[in-house]
C-alpha positions as semicolon CSV with decimal commas, in nm:
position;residue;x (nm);y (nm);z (nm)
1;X;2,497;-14,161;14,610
2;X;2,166;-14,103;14,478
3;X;2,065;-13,756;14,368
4;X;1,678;-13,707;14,358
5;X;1,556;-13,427;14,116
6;X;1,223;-13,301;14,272
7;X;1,036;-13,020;14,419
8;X;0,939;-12,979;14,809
9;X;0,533;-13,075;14,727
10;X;0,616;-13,460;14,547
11;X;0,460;-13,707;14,772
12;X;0,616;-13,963;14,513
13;X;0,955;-13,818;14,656
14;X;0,845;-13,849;15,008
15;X;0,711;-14,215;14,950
16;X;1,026;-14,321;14,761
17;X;1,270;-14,180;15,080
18;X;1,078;-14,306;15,303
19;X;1,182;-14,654;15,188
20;X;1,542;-14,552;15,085
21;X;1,557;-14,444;15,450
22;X;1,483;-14,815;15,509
23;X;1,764;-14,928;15,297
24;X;2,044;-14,752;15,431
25;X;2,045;-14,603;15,032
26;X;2,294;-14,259;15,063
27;X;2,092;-13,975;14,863
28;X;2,034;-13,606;14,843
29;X;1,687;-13,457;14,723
30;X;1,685;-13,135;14,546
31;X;1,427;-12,958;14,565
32;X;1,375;-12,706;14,250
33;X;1,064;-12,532;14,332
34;X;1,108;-12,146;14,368
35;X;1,086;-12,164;14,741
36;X;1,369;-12,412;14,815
37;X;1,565;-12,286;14,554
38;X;1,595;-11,946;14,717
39;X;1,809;-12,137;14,970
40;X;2,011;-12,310;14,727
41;X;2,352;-12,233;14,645
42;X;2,528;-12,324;14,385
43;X;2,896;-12,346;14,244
44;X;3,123;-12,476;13,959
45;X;3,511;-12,469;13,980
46;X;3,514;-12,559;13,571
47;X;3,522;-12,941;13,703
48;X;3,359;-13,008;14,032
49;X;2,975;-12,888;14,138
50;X;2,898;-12,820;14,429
51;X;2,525;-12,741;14,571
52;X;2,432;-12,679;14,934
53;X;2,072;-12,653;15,052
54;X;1,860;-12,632;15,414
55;X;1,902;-12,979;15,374
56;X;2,281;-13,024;15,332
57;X;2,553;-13,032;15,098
58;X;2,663;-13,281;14,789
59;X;2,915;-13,274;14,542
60;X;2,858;-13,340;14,175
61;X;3,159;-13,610;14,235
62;X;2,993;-13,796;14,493
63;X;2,621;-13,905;14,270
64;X;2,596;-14,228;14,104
65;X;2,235;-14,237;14,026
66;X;2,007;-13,987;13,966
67;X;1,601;-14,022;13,975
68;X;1,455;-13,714;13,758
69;X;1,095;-13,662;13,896
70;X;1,172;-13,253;13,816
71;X;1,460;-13,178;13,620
72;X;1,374;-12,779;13,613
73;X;1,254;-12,467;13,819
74;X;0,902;-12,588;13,917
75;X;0,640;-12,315;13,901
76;X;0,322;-12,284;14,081
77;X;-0,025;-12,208;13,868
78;X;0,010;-11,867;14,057
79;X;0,386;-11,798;13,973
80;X;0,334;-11,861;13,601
81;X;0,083;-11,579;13,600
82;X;0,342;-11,343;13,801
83;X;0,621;-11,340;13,622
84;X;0,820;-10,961;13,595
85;X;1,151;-10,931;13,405
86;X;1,335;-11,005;13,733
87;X;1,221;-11,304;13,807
88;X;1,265;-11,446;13,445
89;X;1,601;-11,389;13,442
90;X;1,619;-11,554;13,766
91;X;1,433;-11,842;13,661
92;X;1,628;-11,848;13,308
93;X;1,991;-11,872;13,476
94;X;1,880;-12,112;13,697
95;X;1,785;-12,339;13,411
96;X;2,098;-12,306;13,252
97;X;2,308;-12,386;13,515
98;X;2,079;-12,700;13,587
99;X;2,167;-12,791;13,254
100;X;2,530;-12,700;13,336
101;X;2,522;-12,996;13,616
102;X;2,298;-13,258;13,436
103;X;2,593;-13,253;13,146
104;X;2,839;-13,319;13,434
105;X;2,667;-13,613;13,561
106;X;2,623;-13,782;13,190
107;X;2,807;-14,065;13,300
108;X;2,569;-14,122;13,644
109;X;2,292;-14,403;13,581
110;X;1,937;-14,194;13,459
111;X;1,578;-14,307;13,529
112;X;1,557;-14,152;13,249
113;X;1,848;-13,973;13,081
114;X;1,705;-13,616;13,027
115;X;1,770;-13,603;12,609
116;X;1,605;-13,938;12,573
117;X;1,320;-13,860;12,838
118;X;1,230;-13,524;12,666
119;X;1,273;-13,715;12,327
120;X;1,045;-14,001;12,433
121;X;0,784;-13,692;12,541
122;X;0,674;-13,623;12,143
123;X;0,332;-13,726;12,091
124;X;0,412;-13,731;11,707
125;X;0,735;-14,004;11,722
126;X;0,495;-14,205;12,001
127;X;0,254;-14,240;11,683
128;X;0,532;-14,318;11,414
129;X;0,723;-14,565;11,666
130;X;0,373;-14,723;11,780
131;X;0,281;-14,800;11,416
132;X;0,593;-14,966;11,337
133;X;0,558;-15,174;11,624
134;X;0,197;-15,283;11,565
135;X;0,020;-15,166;11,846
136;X;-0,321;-15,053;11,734
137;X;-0,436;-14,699;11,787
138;X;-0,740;-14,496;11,711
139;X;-0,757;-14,338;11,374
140;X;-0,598;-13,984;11,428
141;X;-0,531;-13,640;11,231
142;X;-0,320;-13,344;11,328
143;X;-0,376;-13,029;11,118
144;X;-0,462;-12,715;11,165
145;X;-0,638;-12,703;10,808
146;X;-1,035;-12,707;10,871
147;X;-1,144;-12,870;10,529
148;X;-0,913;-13,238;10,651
149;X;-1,020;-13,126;11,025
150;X;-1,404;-13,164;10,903
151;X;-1,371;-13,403;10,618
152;X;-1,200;-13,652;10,903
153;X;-1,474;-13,560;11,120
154;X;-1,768;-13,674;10,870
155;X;-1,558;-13,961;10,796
156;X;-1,612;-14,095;11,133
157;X;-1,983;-13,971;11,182
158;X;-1,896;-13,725;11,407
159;X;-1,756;-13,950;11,667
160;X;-1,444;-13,770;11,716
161;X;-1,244;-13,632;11,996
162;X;-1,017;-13,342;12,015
163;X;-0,728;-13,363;12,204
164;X;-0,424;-13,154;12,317
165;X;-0,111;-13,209;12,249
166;X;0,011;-12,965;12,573
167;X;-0,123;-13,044;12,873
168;X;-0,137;-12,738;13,118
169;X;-0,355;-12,518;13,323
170;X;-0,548;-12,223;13,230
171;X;-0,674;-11,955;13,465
172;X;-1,058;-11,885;13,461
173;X;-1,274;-11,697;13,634
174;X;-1,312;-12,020;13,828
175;X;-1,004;-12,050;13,872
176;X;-0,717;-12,282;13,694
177;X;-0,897;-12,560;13,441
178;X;-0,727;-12,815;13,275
179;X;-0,842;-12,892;12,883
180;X;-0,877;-13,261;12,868
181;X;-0,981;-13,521;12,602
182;X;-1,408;-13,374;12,503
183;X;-1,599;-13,536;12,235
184;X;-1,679;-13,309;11,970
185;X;-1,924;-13,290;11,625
186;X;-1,862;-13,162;11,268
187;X;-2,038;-12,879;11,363
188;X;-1,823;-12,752;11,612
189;X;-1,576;-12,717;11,361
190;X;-1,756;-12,421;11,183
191;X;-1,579;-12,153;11,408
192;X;-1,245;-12,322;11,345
193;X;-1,078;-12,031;11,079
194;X;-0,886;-12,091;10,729
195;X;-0,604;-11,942;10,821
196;X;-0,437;-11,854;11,180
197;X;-0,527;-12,142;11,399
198;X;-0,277;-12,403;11,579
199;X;-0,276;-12,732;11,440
200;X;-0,535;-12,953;11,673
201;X;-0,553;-13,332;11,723
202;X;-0,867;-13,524;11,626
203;X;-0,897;-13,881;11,720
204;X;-1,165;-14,150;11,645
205;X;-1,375;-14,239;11,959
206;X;-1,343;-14,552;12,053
207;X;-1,617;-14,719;12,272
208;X;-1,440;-14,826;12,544
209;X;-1,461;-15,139;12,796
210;X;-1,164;-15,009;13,019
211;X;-0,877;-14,790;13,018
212;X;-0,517;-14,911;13,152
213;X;-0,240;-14,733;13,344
214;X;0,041;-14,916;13,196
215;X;0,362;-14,860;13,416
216;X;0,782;-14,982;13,309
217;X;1,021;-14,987;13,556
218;X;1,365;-15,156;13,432
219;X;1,221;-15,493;13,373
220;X;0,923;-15,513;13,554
221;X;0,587;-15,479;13,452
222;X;0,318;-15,320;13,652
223;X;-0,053;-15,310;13,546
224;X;-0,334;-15,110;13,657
225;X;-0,694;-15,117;13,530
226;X;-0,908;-14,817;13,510
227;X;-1,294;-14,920;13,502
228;X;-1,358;-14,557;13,362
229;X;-1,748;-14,633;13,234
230;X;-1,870;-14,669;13,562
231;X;-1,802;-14,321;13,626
232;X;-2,031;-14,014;13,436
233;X;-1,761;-13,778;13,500
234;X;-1,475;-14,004;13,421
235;X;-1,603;-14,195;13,067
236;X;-1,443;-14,018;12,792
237;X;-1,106;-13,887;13,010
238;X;-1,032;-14,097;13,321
239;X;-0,807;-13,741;13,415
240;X;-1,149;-13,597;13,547
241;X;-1,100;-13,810;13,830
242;X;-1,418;-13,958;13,994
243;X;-1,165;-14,186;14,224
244;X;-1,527;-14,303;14,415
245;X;-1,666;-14,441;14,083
246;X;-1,381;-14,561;13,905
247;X;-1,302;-14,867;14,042
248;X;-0,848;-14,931;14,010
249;X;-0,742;-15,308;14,015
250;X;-0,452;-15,517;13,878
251;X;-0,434;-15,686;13,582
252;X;-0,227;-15,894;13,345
253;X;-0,159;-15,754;12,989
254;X;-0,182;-15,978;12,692
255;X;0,186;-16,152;12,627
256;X;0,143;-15,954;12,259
257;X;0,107;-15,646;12,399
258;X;0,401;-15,679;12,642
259;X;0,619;-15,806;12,428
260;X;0,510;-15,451;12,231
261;X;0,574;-15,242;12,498
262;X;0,916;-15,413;12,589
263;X;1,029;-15,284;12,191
264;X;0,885;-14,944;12,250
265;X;1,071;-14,901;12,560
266;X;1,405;-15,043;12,333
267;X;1,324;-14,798;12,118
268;X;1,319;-14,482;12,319
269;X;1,579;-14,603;12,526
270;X;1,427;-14,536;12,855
271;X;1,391;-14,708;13,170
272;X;1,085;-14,583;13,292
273;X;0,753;-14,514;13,154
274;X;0,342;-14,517;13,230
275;X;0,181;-14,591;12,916
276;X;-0,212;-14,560;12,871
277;X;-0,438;-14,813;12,671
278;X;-0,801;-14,801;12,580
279;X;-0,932;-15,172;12,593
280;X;-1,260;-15,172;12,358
281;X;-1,572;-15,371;12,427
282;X;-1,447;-15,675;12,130
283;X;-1,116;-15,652;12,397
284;X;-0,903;-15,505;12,133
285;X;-0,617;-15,319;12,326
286;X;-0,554;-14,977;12,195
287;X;-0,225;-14,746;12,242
288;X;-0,278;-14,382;12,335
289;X;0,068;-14,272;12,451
290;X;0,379;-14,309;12,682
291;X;0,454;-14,033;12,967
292;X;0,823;-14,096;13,045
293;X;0,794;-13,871;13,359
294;X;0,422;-13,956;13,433
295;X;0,267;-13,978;13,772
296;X;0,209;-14,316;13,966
297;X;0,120;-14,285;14,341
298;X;-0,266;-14,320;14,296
299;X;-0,179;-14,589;14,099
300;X;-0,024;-14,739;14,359
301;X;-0,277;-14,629;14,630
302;X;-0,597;-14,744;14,463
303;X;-0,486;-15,031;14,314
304;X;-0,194;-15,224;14,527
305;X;0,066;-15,191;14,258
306;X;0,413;-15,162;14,406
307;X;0,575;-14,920;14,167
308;X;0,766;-14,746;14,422
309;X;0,916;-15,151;14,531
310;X;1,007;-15,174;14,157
311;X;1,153;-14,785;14,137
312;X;1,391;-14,878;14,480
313;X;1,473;-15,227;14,328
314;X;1,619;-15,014;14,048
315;X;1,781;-14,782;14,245
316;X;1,972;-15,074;14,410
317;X;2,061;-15,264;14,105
318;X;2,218;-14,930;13,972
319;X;2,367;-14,794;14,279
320;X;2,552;-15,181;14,324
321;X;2,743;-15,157;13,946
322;X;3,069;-15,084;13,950
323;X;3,049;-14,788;13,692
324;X;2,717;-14,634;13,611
325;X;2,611;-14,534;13,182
Protein backbone atom coordinates (compact mmCIF):
# COMPACT_ATOMS: atom_id res chain seq x y z
CA UNK A 1 0.00 0.00 0.00
CA UNK A 2 0.84 3.46 -0.55
CA UNK A 3 0.63 5.93 2.31
CA UNK A 4 0.32 9.63 1.09
CA UNK A 5 1.58 12.28 3.65
CA UNK A 6 -0.53 15.46 2.87
CA UNK A 7 -2.97 17.94 4.06
CA UNK A 8 -6.83 18.20 2.90
CA UNK A 9 -5.98 21.64 0.56
CA UNK A 10 -2.94 19.77 -1.87
CA UNK A 11 -4.31 19.78 -5.30
CA UNK A 12 -0.92 17.91 -6.10
CA UNK A 13 -2.54 15.12 -3.80
CA UNK A 14 -5.81 15.30 -5.54
CA UNK A 15 -4.10 15.21 -9.09
CA UNK A 16 -1.78 12.33 -8.11
CA UNK A 17 -5.10 10.05 -6.75
CA UNK A 18 -6.88 10.85 -9.29
CA UNK A 19 -4.56 8.80 -11.50
CA UNK A 20 -3.72 6.16 -8.79
CA UNK A 21 -7.51 5.71 -8.83
CA UNK A 22 -6.85 4.83 -12.49
CA UNK A 23 -4.30 2.28 -11.66
CA UNK A 24 -5.98 0.18 -9.33
CA UNK A 25 -2.74 1.53 -6.93
CA UNK A 26 -4.04 0.55 -2.99
CA UNK A 27 -3.25 3.86 -0.85
CA UNK A 28 -4.35 5.85 2.12
CA UNK A 29 -3.94 9.79 2.24
CA UNK A 30 -3.38 11.39 5.50
CA UNK A 31 -4.31 14.36 5.86
CA UNK A 32 -2.24 16.43 8.69
CA UNK A 33 -3.78 19.74 8.61
CA UNK A 34 -5.41 20.76 12.02
CA UNK A 35 -8.86 20.15 10.72
CA UNK A 36 -8.54 16.50 9.59
CA UNK A 37 -6.39 15.73 12.25
CA UNK A 38 -9.06 16.45 14.84
CA UNK A 39 -10.66 13.28 13.40
CA UNK A 40 -7.67 11.27 13.47
CA UNK A 41 -6.95 8.66 15.83
CA UNK A 42 -4.09 7.24 16.53
CA UNK A 43 -2.47 4.11 18.32
CA UNK A 44 0.79 2.14 18.98
CA UNK A 45 0.81 -1.38 20.64
CA UNK A 46 4.95 -0.94 21.04
CA UNK A 47 5.01 -2.75 17.42
CA UNK A 48 2.05 -2.18 15.22
CA UNK A 49 0.41 1.53 14.30
CA UNK A 50 -2.60 1.91 13.74
CA UNK A 51 -4.43 5.30 12.41
CA UNK A 52 -8.10 5.65 11.52
CA UNK A 53 -9.52 8.76 9.87
CA UNK A 54 -13.12 10.03 8.13
CA UNK A 55 -11.54 8.40 5.43
CA UNK A 56 -10.76 4.90 6.79
CA UNK A 57 -8.37 2.88 8.55
CA UNK A 58 -4.56 1.53 7.76
CA UNK A 59 -2.10 -0.22 9.59
CA UNK A 60 1.53 0.77 9.82
CA UNK A 61 2.06 -3.10 8.63
CA UNK A 62 0.16 -2.83 5.59
CA UNK A 63 2.40 0.54 3.68
CA UNK A 64 5.04 -0.16 1.27
CA UNK A 65 5.58 3.22 -0.14
CA UNK A 66 5.16 6.36 1.20
CA UNK A 67 4.94 9.86 -0.86
CA UNK A 68 5.85 12.80 1.77
CA UNK A 69 4.15 15.96 0.28
CA UNK A 70 3.57 17.01 4.34
CA UNK A 71 5.33 15.09 6.78
CA UNK A 72 3.99 17.42 9.85
CA UNK A 73 0.92 19.30 11.43
CA UNK A 74 0.20 21.81 8.61
CA UNK A 75 -0.74 25.25 9.88
CA UNK A 76 -2.73 27.88 8.27
CA UNK A 77 -1.21 31.72 8.04
CA UNK A 78 -4.11 32.35 10.58
CA UNK A 79 -3.33 29.39 13.02
CA UNK A 80 0.36 30.35 13.30
CA UNK A 81 -0.75 33.70 14.65
CA UNK A 82 -3.28 31.88 17.22
CA UNK A 83 -1.44 29.73 18.94
CA UNK A 84 -2.35 29.45 23.13
CA UNK A 85 -0.46 26.96 25.34
CA UNK A 86 -3.17 24.37 24.57
CA UNK A 87 -2.92 24.09 21.31
CA UNK A 88 0.98 23.87 21.30
CA UNK A 89 1.02 21.06 23.24
CA UNK A 90 -1.45 19.63 20.98
CA UNK A 91 0.40 20.40 18.01
CA UNK A 92 3.85 19.32 19.79
CA UNK A 93 2.58 15.62 20.67
CA UNK A 94 1.25 15.26 17.51
CA UNK A 95 4.65 15.81 15.96
CA UNK A 96 6.22 13.43 18.04
CA UNK A 97 4.16 10.71 17.50
CA UNK A 98 4.40 11.42 13.62
CA UNK A 99 7.89 10.94 14.16
CA UNK A 100 7.03 7.85 16.27
CA UNK A 101 5.40 6.23 12.91
CA UNK A 102 7.84 7.59 10.20
CA UNK A 103 10.72 5.53 12.33
CA UNK A 104 8.40 2.48 12.00
CA UNK A 105 8.10 2.66 8.39
CA UNK A 106 12.13 3.14 7.79
CA UNK A 107 12.16 0.17 5.84
CA UNK A 108 8.98 1.41 3.36
CA UNK A 109 10.35 2.95 -0.06
CA UNK A 110 10.57 7.20 0.55
CA UNK A 111 10.08 9.85 -2.15
CA UNK A 112 12.17 11.19 -0.12
CA UNK A 113 13.32 9.60 3.14
CA UNK A 114 12.52 12.37 5.74
CA UNK A 115 16.45 12.66 7.31
CA UNK A 116 17.82 12.93 3.83
CA UNK A 117 14.89 15.27 2.52
CA UNK A 118 15.32 17.72 5.51
CA UNK A 119 19.17 17.27 5.00
CA UNK A 120 19.01 18.01 1.28
CA UNK A 121 16.79 21.33 2.50
CA UNK A 122 20.21 23.38 3.75
CA UNK A 123 20.85 26.17 1.54
CA UNK A 124 24.52 26.19 2.92
CA UNK A 125 25.50 22.20 1.93
CA UNK A 126 23.42 23.03 -1.62
CA UNK A 127 26.37 25.70 -2.05
CA UNK A 128 29.33 23.42 -0.78
CA UNK A 129 27.92 20.25 -2.79
CA UNK A 130 27.17 22.58 -5.96
CA UNK A 131 30.79 23.83 -6.00
CA UNK A 132 32.29 20.53 -5.85
CA UNK A 133 30.28 19.48 -8.60
CA UNK A 134 30.98 22.43 -10.92
CA UNK A 135 27.84 23.92 -11.46
CA UNK A 136 28.30 27.66 -11.64
CA UNK A 137 26.53 29.95 -9.25
CA UNK A 138 26.37 33.62 -8.59
CA UNK A 139 28.99 35.05 -6.36
CA UNK A 140 27.37 34.87 -2.80
CA UNK A 141 28.09 35.99 1.00
CA UNK A 142 26.32 35.03 4.18
CA UNK A 143 27.18 37.16 7.22
CA UNK A 144 25.62 39.06 9.42
CA UNK A 145 28.83 41.40 9.78
CA UNK A 146 28.01 44.84 7.86
CA UNK A 147 31.71 45.86 6.96
CA UNK A 148 31.95 42.12 4.45
CA UNK A 149 27.99 42.78 3.90
CA UNK A 150 29.03 46.34 2.26
CA UNK A 151 32.54 45.68 1.16
CA UNK A 152 30.81 42.62 -1.05
CA UNK A 153 28.29 45.01 -2.04
CA UNK A 154 30.84 47.72 -3.57
CA UNK A 155 32.64 44.86 -4.93
CA UNK A 156 29.89 44.17 -7.26
CA UNK A 157 28.79 47.89 -7.92
CA UNK A 158 25.89 47.61 -6.08
CA UNK A 159 24.31 44.97 -8.14
CA UNK A 160 23.43 42.75 -5.40
CA UNK A 161 20.45 40.93 -4.14
CA UNK A 162 19.43 39.96 -0.74
CA UNK A 163 17.90 36.90 -0.20
CA UNK A 164 16.32 34.74 2.57
CA UNK A 165 17.34 31.84 3.63
CA UNK A 166 13.54 31.04 5.34
CA UNK A 167 10.91 31.35 3.24
CA UNK A 168 7.57 32.17 5.12
CA UNK A 169 4.77 34.58 5.49
CA UNK A 170 4.52 37.64 7.45
CA UNK A 171 1.33 39.35 8.55
CA UNK A 172 0.89 43.08 7.52
CA UNK A 173 -1.50 45.41 7.72
CA UNK A 174 -2.25 44.12 4.24
CA UNK A 175 -2.37 41.14 5.18
CA UNK A 176 0.26 38.02 4.92
CA UNK A 177 3.46 39.07 2.47
CA UNK A 178 6.00 36.88 1.48
CA UNK A 179 9.87 38.40 1.43
CA UNK A 180 11.23 37.32 -1.84
CA UNK A 181 14.55 37.79 -3.77
CA UNK A 182 14.72 42.39 -4.06
CA UNK A 183 17.67 44.02 -5.52
CA UNK A 184 19.33 46.14 -3.17
CA UNK A 185 22.36 49.11 -3.08
CA UNK A 186 25.32 49.75 -0.71
CA UNK A 187 23.35 52.24 0.69
CA UNK A 188 20.72 50.29 2.01
CA UNK A 189 23.11 48.70 4.07
CA UNK A 190 23.67 51.82 6.35
CA UNK A 191 20.76 50.81 8.78
CA UNK A 192 22.13 47.27 8.93
CA UNK A 193 23.73 47.42 12.89
CA UNK A 194 27.34 46.14 14.19
CA UNK A 195 26.15 44.00 16.42
CA UNK A 196 22.58 42.12 16.88
CA UNK A 197 21.45 41.39 13.40
CA UNK A 198 20.80 37.77 11.73
CA UNK A 199 23.22 36.78 9.30
CA UNK A 200 21.62 37.79 5.64
CA UNK A 201 22.43 36.39 2.16
CA UNK A 202 23.79 38.67 -0.56
CA UNK A 203 24.10 37.38 -4.01
CA UNK A 204 25.55 38.92 -7.26
CA UNK A 205 22.78 39.84 -9.81
CA UNK A 206 22.98 38.16 -12.63
CA UNK A 207 21.32 39.55 -15.85
CA UNK A 208 19.24 37.01 -16.77
CA UNK A 209 17.92 35.49 -20.26
CA UNK A 210 15.56 32.87 -18.50
CA UNK A 211 15.01 31.13 -15.38
CA UNK A 212 14.38 27.16 -15.26
CA UNK A 213 12.15 24.96 -13.09
CA UNK A 214 14.33 22.02 -13.03
CA UNK A 215 12.26 18.91 -11.79
CA UNK A 216 13.95 14.86 -10.73
CA UNK A 217 11.79 12.20 -10.45
CA UNK A 218 13.73 8.70 -10.08
CA UNK A 219 15.35 8.82 -13.42
CA UNK A 220 13.53 11.06 -15.38
CA UNK A 221 14.17 14.42 -16.25
CA UNK A 222 11.58 17.06 -16.60
CA UNK A 223 12.32 20.66 -17.80
CA UNK A 224 10.43 23.74 -17.60
CA UNK A 225 11.43 27.21 -18.85
CA UNK A 226 10.46 30.33 -17.14
CA UNK A 227 10.65 33.43 -19.66
CA UNK A 228 10.70 35.68 -16.42
CA UNK A 229 11.91 39.16 -18.38
CA UNK A 230 8.88 39.47 -20.14
CA UNK A 231 7.14 40.08 -17.05
CA UNK A 232 7.74 43.70 -14.85
CA UNK A 233 6.51 42.04 -11.85
CA UNK A 234 8.19 38.75 -12.34
CA UNK A 235 12.08 39.87 -13.53
CA UNK A 236 14.17 39.65 -10.55
CA UNK A 237 11.88 36.69 -8.60
CA UNK A 238 9.72 34.60 -10.96
CA UNK A 239 7.77 33.76 -7.20
CA UNK A 240 5.84 37.14 -7.81
CA UNK A 241 3.92 35.30 -10.22
CA UNK A 242 2.69 37.28 -13.32
CA UNK A 243 1.46 33.66 -14.83
CA UNK A 244 -0.16 36.10 -17.93
CA UNK A 245 3.35 37.48 -18.78
CA UNK A 246 5.59 34.80 -18.08
CA UNK A 247 5.39 32.63 -20.76
CA UNK A 248 6.19 28.36 -19.27
CA UNK A 249 7.48 25.94 -22.06
CA UNK A 250 9.65 22.80 -22.23
CA UNK A 251 13.02 22.57 -22.76
CA UNK A 252 16.08 20.37 -23.00
CA UNK A 253 18.99 21.01 -20.50
CA UNK A 254 22.52 20.94 -21.68
CA UNK A 255 23.95 17.08 -21.42
CA UNK A 256 26.71 18.95 -18.86
CA UNK A 257 24.33 20.19 -16.77
CA UNK A 258 22.34 16.93 -16.48
CA UNK A 259 24.91 14.91 -16.03
CA UNK A 260 25.49 17.64 -12.89
CA UNK A 261 22.31 17.34 -11.58
CA UNK A 262 22.25 13.42 -11.83
CA UNK A 263 25.62 13.69 -9.12
CA UNK A 264 23.82 16.18 -6.98
CA UNK A 265 20.88 14.05 -6.69
CA UNK A 266 23.69 10.95 -5.84
CA UNK A 267 24.84 13.05 -3.48
CA UNK A 268 21.88 13.91 -1.35
CA UNK A 269 20.50 10.69 -1.86
CA UNK A 270 17.09 11.67 -2.87
CA UNK A 271 14.69 10.71 -5.38
CA UNK A 272 12.94 13.71 -5.96
CA UNK A 273 13.80 17.24 -6.41
CA UNK A 274 12.84 20.78 -8.41
CA UNK A 275 15.94 22.56 -8.85
CA UNK A 276 16.02 26.32 -10.15
CA UNK A 277 18.61 27.77 -12.72
CA UNK A 278 19.20 31.27 -13.92
CA UNK A 279 20.25 31.00 -17.71
CA UNK A 280 22.27 34.42 -18.45
CA UNK A 281 22.10 36.33 -21.69
CA UNK A 282 26.00 34.62 -22.92
CA UNK A 283 23.61 31.19 -22.06
CA UNK A 284 25.72 30.36 -19.14
CA UNK A 285 23.45 28.12 -16.86
CA UNK A 286 23.57 29.13 -13.29
CA UNK A 287 22.55 26.97 -10.02
CA UNK A 288 20.40 28.65 -7.39
CA UNK A 289 19.15 25.73 -5.29
CA UNK A 290 17.30 22.33 -4.93
CA UNK A 291 13.73 22.15 -3.03
CA UNK A 292 13.45 18.44 -2.21
CA UNK A 293 9.72 18.94 -1.29
CA UNK A 294 9.09 21.82 -3.83
CA UNK A 295 5.88 22.46 -5.63
CA UNK A 296 5.17 21.29 -9.33
CA UNK A 297 1.49 21.47 -10.50
CA UNK A 298 1.79 24.91 -12.33
CA UNK A 299 4.61 23.47 -13.72
CA UNK A 300 2.77 20.98 -15.07
CA UNK A 301 -0.31 23.16 -15.98
CA UNK A 302 1.46 25.92 -17.86
CA UNK A 303 3.90 24.11 -19.43
CA UNK A 304 2.73 20.31 -20.43
CA UNK A 305 5.31 18.64 -18.28
CA UNK A 306 4.03 15.32 -16.96
CA UNK A 307 5.55 15.27 -13.51
CA UNK A 308 2.69 13.71 -11.91
CA UNK A 309 3.13 10.59 -15.06
CA UNK A 310 6.78 10.42 -13.81
CA UNK A 311 5.73 10.64 -9.79
CA UNK A 312 2.97 7.46 -10.53
CA UNK A 313 5.63 5.67 -12.75
CA UNK A 314 7.63 5.73 -9.51
CA UNK A 315 5.09 4.77 -7.38
CA UNK A 316 4.66 1.60 -9.53
CA UNK A 317 8.21 0.67 -9.92
CA UNK A 318 8.43 0.81 -6.00
CA UNK A 319 5.18 -0.62 -5.06
CA UNK A 320 6.18 -3.87 -7.72
CA UNK A 321 9.76 -4.74 -5.63
CA UNK A 322 9.68 -7.41 -3.61
CA UNK A 323 11.08 -5.58 -0.43
CA UNK A 324 11.12 -1.83 -0.31
CA UNK A 325 14.75 0.36 1.31
Amino acid sequence: MLLILTDKFDEHANLIIKKIKQSNIMFFRLNLDVDSLKYTTVTFDGDKWTIKTLNGVFNSTDVKCVWARRAFVELTLEEQNEQNNDFKIWKNEWNKTLLGLYLNLSDAKWLNPLRKSYKAENKYLQMQLAKKIGFQMPHTIVSNHNEYLKEFCFKYNSNVILKLMSQEFYKTEEGFKGLYVNKINCEDLNDFKEYSENPIVLQEYIDKLYEVRYTVVGEEHLVCKIDSQKSKIANIDWRRYDIANTPHSIIEPPKEIRNMVNFLMKELQIEYGALDFIVSKDNQWYFLEINSMGQWLWIEELSGLDISGAIIKWIKKNLQEERCF
